[in-house]
C-alpha positions in Angstrom: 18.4 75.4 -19.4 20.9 77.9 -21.5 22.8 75.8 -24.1 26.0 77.9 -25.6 29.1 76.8 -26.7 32.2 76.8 -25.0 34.7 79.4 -26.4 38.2 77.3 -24.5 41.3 78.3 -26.8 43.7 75.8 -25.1 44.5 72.1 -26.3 41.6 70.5 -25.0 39.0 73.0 -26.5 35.9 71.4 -27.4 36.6 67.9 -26.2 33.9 68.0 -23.0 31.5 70.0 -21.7 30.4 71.8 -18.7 28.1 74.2 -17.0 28.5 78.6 -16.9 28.5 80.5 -13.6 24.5 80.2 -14.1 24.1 76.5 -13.9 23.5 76.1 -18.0 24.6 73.6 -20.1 27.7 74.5 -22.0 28.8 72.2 -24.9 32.4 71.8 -26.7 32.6 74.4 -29.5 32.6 73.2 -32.9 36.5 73.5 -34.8 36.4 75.5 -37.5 39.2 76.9 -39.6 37.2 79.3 -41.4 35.3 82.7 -40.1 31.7 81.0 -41.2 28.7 82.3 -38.7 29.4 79.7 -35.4 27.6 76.4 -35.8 24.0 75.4 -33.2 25.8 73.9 -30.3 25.7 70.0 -31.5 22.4 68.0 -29.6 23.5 65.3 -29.7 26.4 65.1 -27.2 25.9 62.3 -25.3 26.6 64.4 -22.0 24.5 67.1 -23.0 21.7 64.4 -23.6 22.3 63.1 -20.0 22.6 66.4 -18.4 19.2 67.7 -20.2 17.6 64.8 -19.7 18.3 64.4 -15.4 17.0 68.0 -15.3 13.9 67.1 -17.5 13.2 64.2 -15.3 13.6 65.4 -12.0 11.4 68.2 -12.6 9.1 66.1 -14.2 9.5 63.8 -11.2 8.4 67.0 -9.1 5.3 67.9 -10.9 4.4 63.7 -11.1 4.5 63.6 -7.2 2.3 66.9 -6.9 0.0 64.9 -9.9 -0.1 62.2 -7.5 -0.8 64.7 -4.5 -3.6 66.1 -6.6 -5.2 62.7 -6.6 -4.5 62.4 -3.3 -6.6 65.7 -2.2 -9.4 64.5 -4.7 -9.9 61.5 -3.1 -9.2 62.6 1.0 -11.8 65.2 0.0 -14.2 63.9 -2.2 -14.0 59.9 -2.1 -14.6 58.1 -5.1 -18.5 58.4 -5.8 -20.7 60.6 -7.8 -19.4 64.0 -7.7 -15.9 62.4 -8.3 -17.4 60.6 -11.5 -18.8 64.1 -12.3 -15.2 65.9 -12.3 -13.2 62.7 -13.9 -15.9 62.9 -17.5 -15.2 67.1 -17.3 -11.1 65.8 -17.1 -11.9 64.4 -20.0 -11.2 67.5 -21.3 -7.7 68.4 -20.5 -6.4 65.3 -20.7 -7.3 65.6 -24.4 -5.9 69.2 -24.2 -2.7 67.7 -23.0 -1.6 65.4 -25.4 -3.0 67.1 -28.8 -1.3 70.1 -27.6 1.9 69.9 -25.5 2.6 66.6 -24.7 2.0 64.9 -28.5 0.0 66.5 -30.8 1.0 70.5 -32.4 4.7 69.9 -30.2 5.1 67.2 -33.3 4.7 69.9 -36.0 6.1 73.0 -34.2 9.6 71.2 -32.9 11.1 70.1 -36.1 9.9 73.7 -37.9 11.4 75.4 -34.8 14.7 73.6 -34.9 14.5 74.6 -38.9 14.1 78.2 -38.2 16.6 78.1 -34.8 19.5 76.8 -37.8 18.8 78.9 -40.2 19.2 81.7 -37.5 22.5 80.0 -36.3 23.7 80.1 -40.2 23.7 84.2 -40.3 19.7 84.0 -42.6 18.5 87.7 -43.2 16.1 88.9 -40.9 15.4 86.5 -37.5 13.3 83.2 -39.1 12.2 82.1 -35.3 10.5 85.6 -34.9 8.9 85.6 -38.3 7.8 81.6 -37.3 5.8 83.1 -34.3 4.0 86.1 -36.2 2.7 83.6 -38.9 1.7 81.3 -36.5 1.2 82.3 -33.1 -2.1 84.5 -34.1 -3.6 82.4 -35.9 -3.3 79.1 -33.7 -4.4 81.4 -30.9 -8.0 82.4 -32.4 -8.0 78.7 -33.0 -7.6 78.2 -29.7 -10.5 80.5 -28.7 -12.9 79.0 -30.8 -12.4 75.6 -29.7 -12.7 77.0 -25.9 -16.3 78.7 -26.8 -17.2 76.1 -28.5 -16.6 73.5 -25.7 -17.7 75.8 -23.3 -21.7 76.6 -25.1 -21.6 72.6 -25.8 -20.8 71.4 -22.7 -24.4 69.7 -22.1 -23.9 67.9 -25.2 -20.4 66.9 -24.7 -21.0 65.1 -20.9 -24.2 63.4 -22.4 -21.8 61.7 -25.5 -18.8 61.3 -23.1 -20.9 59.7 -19.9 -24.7 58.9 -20.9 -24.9 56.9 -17.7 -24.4 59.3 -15.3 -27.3 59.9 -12.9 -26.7 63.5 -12.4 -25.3 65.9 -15.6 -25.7 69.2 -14.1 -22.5 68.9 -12.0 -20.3 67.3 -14.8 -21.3 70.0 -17.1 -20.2 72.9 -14.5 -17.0 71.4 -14.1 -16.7 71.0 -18.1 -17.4 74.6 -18.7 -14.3 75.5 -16.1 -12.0 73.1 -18.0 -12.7 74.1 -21.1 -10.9 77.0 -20.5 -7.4 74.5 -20.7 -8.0 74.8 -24.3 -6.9 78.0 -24.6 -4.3 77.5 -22.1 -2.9 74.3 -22.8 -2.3 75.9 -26.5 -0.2 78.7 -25.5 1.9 76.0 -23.0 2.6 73.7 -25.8 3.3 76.4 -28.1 6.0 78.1 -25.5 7.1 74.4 -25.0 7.9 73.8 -28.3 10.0 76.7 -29.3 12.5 76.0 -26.0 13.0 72.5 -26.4 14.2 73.5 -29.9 16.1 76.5 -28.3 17.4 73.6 -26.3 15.8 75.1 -23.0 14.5 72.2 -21.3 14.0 73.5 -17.6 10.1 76.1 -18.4 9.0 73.4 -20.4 9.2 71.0 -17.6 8.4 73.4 -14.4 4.9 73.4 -16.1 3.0 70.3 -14.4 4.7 71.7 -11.0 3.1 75.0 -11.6 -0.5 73.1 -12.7 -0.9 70.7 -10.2 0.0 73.3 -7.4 -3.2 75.8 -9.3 -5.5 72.4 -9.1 -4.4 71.4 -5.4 -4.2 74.6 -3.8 -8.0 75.5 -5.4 -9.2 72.6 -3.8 -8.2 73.0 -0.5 -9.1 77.2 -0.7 -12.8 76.1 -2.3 -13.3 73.0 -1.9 -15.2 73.5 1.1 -17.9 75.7 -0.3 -17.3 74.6 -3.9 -17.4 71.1 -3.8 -15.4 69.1 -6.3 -16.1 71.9 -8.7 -13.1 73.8 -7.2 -10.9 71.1 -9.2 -12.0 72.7 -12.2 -11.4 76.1 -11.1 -8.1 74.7 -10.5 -7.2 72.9 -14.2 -8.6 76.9 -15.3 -5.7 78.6 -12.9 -3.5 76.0 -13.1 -3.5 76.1 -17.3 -2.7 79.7 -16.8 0.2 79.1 -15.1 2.0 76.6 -17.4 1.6 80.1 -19.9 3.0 82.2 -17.2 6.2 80.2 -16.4 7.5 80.2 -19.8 6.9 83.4 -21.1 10.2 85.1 -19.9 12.2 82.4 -21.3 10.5 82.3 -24.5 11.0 86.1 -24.7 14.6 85.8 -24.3 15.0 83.7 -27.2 12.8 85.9 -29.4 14.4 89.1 -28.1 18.1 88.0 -28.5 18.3 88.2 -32.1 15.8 90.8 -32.7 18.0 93.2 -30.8 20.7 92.9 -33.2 19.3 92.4 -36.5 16.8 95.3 -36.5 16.2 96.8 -39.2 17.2 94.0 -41.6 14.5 92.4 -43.7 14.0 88.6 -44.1 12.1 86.2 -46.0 8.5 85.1 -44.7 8.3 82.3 -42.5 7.7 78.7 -44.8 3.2 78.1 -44.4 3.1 75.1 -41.8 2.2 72.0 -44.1 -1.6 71.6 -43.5 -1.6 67.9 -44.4 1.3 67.2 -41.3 -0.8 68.8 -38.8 -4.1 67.1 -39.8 -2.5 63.6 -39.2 -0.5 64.8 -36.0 -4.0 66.2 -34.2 -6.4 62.8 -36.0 -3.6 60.7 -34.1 -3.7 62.3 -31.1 -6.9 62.2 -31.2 -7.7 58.8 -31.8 -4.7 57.7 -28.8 -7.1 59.7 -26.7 -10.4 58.6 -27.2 -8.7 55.1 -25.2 -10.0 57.3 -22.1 -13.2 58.3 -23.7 -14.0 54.2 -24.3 -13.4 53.8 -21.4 -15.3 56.1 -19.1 -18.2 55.9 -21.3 -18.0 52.0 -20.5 -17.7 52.6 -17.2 -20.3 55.0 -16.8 -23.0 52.5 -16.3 -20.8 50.4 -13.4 -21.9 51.3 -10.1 -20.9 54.4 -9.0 -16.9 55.1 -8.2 -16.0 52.9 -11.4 -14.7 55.7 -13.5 -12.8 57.0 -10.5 -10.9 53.5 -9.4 -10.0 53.6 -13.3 -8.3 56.5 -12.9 -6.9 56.5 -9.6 -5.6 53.3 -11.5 -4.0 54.4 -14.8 -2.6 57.7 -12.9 -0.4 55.4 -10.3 0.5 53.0 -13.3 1.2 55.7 -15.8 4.2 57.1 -13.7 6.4 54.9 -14.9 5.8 55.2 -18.8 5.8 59.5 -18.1 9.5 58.9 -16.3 10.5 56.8 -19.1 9.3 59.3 -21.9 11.4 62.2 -21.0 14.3 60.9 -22.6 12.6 61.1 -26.1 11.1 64.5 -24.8 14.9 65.5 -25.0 16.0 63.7 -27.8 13.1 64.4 -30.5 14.8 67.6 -31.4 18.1 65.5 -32.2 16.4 63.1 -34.3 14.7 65.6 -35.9 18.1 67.5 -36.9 19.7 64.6 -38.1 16.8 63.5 -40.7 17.0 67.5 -41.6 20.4 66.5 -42.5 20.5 63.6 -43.9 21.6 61.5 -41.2 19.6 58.5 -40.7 22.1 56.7 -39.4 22.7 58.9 -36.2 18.9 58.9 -36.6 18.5 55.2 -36.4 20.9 54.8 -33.6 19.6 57.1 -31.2 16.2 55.5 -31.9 17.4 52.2 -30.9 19.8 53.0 -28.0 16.2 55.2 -26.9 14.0 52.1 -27.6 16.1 50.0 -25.2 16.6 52.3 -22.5 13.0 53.3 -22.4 11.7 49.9 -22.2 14.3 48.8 -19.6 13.3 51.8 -17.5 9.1 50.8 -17.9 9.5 47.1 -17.5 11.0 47.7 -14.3 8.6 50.0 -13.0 6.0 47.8 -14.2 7.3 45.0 -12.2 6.9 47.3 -9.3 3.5 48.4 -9.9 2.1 44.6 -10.4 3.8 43.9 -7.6 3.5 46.1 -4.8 0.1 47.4 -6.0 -2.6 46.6 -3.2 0.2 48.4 -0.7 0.4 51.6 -3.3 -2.9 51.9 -3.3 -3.5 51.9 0.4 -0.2 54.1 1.1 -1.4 56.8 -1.3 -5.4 57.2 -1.2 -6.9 55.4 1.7 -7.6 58.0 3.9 -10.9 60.4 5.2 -13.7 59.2 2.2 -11.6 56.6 0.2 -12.4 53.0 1.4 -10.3 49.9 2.0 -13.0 49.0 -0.7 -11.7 51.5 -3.0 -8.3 50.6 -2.4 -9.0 46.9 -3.5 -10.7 47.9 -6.5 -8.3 50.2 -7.8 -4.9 47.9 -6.8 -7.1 45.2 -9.0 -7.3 47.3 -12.1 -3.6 48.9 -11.7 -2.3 45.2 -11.8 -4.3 45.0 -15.2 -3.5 48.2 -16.7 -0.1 47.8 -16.1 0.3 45.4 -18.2 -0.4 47.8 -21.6 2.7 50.0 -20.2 5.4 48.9 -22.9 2.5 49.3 -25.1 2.4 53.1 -24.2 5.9 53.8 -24.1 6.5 52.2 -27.5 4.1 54.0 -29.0 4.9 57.2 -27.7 8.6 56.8 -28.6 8.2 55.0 -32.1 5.5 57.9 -33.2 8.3 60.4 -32.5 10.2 59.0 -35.5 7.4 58.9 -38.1 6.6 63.0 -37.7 10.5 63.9 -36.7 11.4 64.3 -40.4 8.5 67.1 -40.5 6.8 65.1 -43.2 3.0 63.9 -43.1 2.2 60.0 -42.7 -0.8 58.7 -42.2 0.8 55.4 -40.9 0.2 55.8 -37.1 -3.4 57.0 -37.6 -3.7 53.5 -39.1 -2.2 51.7 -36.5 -4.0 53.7 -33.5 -7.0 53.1 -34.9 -6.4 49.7 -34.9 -5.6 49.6 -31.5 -8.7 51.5 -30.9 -11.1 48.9 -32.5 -9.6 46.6 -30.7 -9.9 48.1 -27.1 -13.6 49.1 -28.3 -14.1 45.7 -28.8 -12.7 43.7 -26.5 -14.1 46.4 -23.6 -17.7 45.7 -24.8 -17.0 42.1 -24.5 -15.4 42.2 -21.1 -16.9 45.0 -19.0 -20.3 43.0 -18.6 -18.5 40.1 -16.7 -15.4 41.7 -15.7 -16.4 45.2 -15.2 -13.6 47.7 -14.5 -10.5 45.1 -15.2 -12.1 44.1 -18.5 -11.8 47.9 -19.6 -8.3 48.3 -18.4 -7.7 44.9 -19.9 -8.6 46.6 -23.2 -6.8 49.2 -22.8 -3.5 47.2 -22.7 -4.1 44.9 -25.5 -5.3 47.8 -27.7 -2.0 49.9 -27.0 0.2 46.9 -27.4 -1.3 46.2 -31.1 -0.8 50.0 -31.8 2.9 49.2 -30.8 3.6 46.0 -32.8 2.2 47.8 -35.6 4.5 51.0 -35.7 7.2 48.9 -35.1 6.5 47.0 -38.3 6.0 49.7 -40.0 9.7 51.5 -39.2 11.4 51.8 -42.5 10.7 53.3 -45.4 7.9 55.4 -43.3 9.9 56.6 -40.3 13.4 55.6 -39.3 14.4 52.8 -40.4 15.4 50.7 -37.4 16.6 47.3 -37.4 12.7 45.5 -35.8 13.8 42.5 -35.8 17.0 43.2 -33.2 15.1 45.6 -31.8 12.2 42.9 -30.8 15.0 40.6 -29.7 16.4 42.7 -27.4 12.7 43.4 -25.9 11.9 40.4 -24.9 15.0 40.2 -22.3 13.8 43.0 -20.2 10.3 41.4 -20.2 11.0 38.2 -19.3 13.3 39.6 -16.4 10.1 41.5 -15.4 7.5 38.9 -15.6 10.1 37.3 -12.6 10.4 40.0 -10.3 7.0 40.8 -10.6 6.4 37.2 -8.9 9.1 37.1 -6.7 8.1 41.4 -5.5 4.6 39.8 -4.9 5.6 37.4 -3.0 7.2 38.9 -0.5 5.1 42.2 -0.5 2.1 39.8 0.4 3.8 38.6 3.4 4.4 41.9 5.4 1.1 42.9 7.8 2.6 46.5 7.1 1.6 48.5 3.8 5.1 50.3 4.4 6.5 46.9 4.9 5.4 45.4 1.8 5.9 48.3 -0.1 9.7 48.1 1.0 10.1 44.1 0.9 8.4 44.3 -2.7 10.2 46.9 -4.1 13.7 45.5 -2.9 12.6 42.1 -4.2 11.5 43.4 -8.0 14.7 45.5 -8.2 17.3 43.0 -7.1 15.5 40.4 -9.4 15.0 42.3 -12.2 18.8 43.3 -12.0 20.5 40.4 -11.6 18.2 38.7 -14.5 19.2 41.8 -16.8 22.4 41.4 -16.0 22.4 37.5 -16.7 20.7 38.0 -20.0 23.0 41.4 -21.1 20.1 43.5 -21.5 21.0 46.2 -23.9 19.1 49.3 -22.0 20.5 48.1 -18.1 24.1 49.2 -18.5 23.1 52.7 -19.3 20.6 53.1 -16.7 23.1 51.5 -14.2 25.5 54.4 -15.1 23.2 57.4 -14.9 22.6 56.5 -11.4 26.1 55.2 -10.1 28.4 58.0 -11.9 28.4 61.4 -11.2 26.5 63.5 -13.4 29.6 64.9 -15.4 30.2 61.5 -16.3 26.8 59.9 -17.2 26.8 58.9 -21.1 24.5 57.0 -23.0 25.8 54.8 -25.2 
């Protein structure tokens, strides 16, 4: 998505916005009554927010349902049994390569010094400061990169034996950990592209990537699947990293060619070094949010067979709702970020809390849904050619539970957004993750013995919902400082309108003989429920939410 201003010379010049003949985002052009180098177009236009974030969520929508057609393939082709336990520990690996590296992670440190250099290039600065960002970074990140990849790739024996001691049969995990070790590398150069667009404001590359990945992964499968067994899913994460690369290298180019064209020639000062101390507490807290998944299959590893694979069949269905409702900060980091560069922590604190509210309205309802409808989701999605009706009540048992850690996850991925958007090191959410992390250690240990796979996932949510209750204490004097206490207030609306169309979806989902049925008759149930209750009780995210579906885009605000 292009982002340029709009040059109108008539009386309503730079009062709205629009698109260009090519379908990018225009936005109003900033007054000015002296010649001074034109002004970044400003981020945080609510209709530019609206419009960027639509486009970022339905393509992300597009690459979820291809995440879930992934699954799906897995699990028509290989079940849910020892080879799929096999592949699931080797996942392991870019899962982690995923959020320490585009999703979380380096995107923390490399957005807000992005958006730096993309101002000081807006102001006129000698030289192009993006460009000279990329050569002092891009090499050296890569070689890091590499290592990590050979490393991975030499230690793979080691690496399944701490990740999955249980497992009956290494040899195949540790094939298809060598393949996805490759995502290291990858994943890097994805998160790194990522990164300098969203702070080009070019949101559509960055989020065409899962579409391209997922299509590598399923289309491997159902080439070599057949003489490859599950180990053609790895060969898939290895062609599909390469494509997340390969879709965002002509954009990214574009942006670094621009200015180089015209200031050639000119000299410029050397990029600012990337503060060593930020990055260490960005990658430890991804990191330790991570290792949730590493508890957990390494608990799971001495269940019966199938256990690690109805936990993730679980969390991946469940999840959906917490990746929709992160998009928005996807779009809106970048703005925060700018207005703590600034100064601004009042637009700063605002768009946290209007982002808190919608966010949570958004995953409460979805989490109704899931809790719901979950036994007919289940069946609807999976239970076909080697996945059970067994499998299908196993998995539908522990989505239930895990869903109930999904305003956990979402608060925690929004609120951690604040504490690294003002580009400054805190080691504040390391603290609270590990926290959370104790506690889901705990707590799993406890459970798994009596409850087996629900007891893990029943860790899982409590130990994200601690993590989240602490980083919202500690907004303030660390991060933004948000008003908590309103902020805790106006959570509990939205939950307790979700803890009752949870019940009444249930209900009525348990009465259809149909999966379709229920599904339908659920679904209705939850979202007539939950609207009418957050109606009732003036739930602050609902009105926006209502209006970015019922008004045309043009119109859509957030406010």
């Amino acid at each position: 998505m292009t982002v340029t201003p709009r040059a109108d010379s008539g009386p309503e010049a730079g009062t709205d916005a629009g698109t260009d003949a090519d379908g990018s985002v225009v936005l109003p052009a900033a007054r000015s009554t002296s010649p001074a180098p034109a002004n970044p177009p400003e981020p945080s236009s609510d209709r530019f927010l609206a419009k960027a974030a639509l486009v970022t969520i339905g393509l992300s929508i597009a690459g979820a349902l291809l995440g879930l057609g992934r699954d799906q393939a897995l699990a028509h082709l290989f079940g849910a049994g020892s080879e799929t336990d096999a592949f699931l520990v080797a996942w392991t690996v870019p899962e982690f390569a995923s959020t320490l590296l585009i999703e979380d992670g380096l995107a923390f440190v490399l957005i807000p010094a992005f958006s730096v250099a993309v101002a000081r290039r807006a102001q006129g600065a000698a030289g192009d400061p993006v460009r000279a960002l990329v050569a002092a970074t891009l090499p050296r990140l890569s070689l890091a990169f590499m290592a990590v990849s050979g490393v991975l790739i030499v230690g793979a024996p080691y690496l399944v034996e701490a990740l999955a001691p249980g497992l009956p049969d290494p040899r195949l995990a540790v094939d298809c950990t060598r393949l996805t070790a490759t995502c290291v590398l990858s994943f890097g150069l994805a998160g790194y592209c990522s990164a300098a667009l969203r702070a080009h404001r070019r949101f559509v590359a960055p989020a065409v990537i899962y579409v391209a990945y997922n299509t590598g992964i399923i289309t491997a499968m159902f080439v070599l699947g057949g003489h490859w067994g599950v180990r053609s899913a790895a060969v898939g994460v290895a062609v599909g990293g390469g494509l997340m690369v390969a879709v965002q290298v002509p954009s990214l180019w574009r942006q670094l060619r621009h200015r180089g064209a015209t200031e050639a020639g000119l000299g410029g000062e050397e990029a600012r070094p990337m503060d060593l101390t930020l990055i260490t507490t960005v990658l430890l807290f991804g990191l330790c949010r991570q290792s949730q998944v590493v508890i957990e299959r390494f608990l799971a590893s001495s269940l019966p067979a199938g256990a690690i694979s109805h936990l993730n069949y679980a969390q991946k269905v469940a999840q959906m709702p917490m990746v929709l409702s992160l998009m928005l900060c996807t779009v809106t980091f970048p703005v925060i970020a700018q207005a703590l560069a600034e100064g601004d922590t009042e637009r700063a604190r605002a768009r946290v809390e209007r982002d808190l509210a919608l966010i949570s309205c958004t995953v409460l309802l979805g989490t109704a849904a899931v809790v719901a409808c979950a036994p007919q989701i289940i069946e609807l999605l999976f239970q076909r050619g080697a996945f059970t009706a067994q499998d299908t009540a196993a998995t539908a048992a522990v989505m239930r539970v895990y869903a109930i850690g999904l305003l956990g996850q979402v608060l925690v991925g929004a609120l951690v957004r604040s504490y690294f958007s003002g580009g400054r090191p805190t080691w504040y959410p390391l603290f609270a993750m590990t926290a959370g992390i104790i506690a889901t250690s705990w707590i799993g240990a406890l459970t798994v013995g009596s409850w087996g796979v629900c007891g893990i996932a029943a860790a899982n949510a409590t130990g994200i919902t601690v993590s989240a209750l602490l980083l919202l204490y500690g907004m303030g004097p660390r991060s933004v400082p948000i008003r908590t206490r309103r902020v805790l207030v106006e959570l509990s609306k939205p939950v307790r309108a979700a803890v009752v169309a949870s019940v009444a979806g249930a209900l009525c989902a348990s009465r259809a003989d149909s999966p379709v049925l229920g599904l339908v008759a659920g679904g209705t149930a939850v979202t007539v429920v939950f609207a009418l209750l957050a109606w009732a009780l003036r739930v602050q995210g609902f009105a926006p939410a209502l209006r970015s579906v019922t008004r045309r885009l043009p119109h859509v605000r957030f406010r």
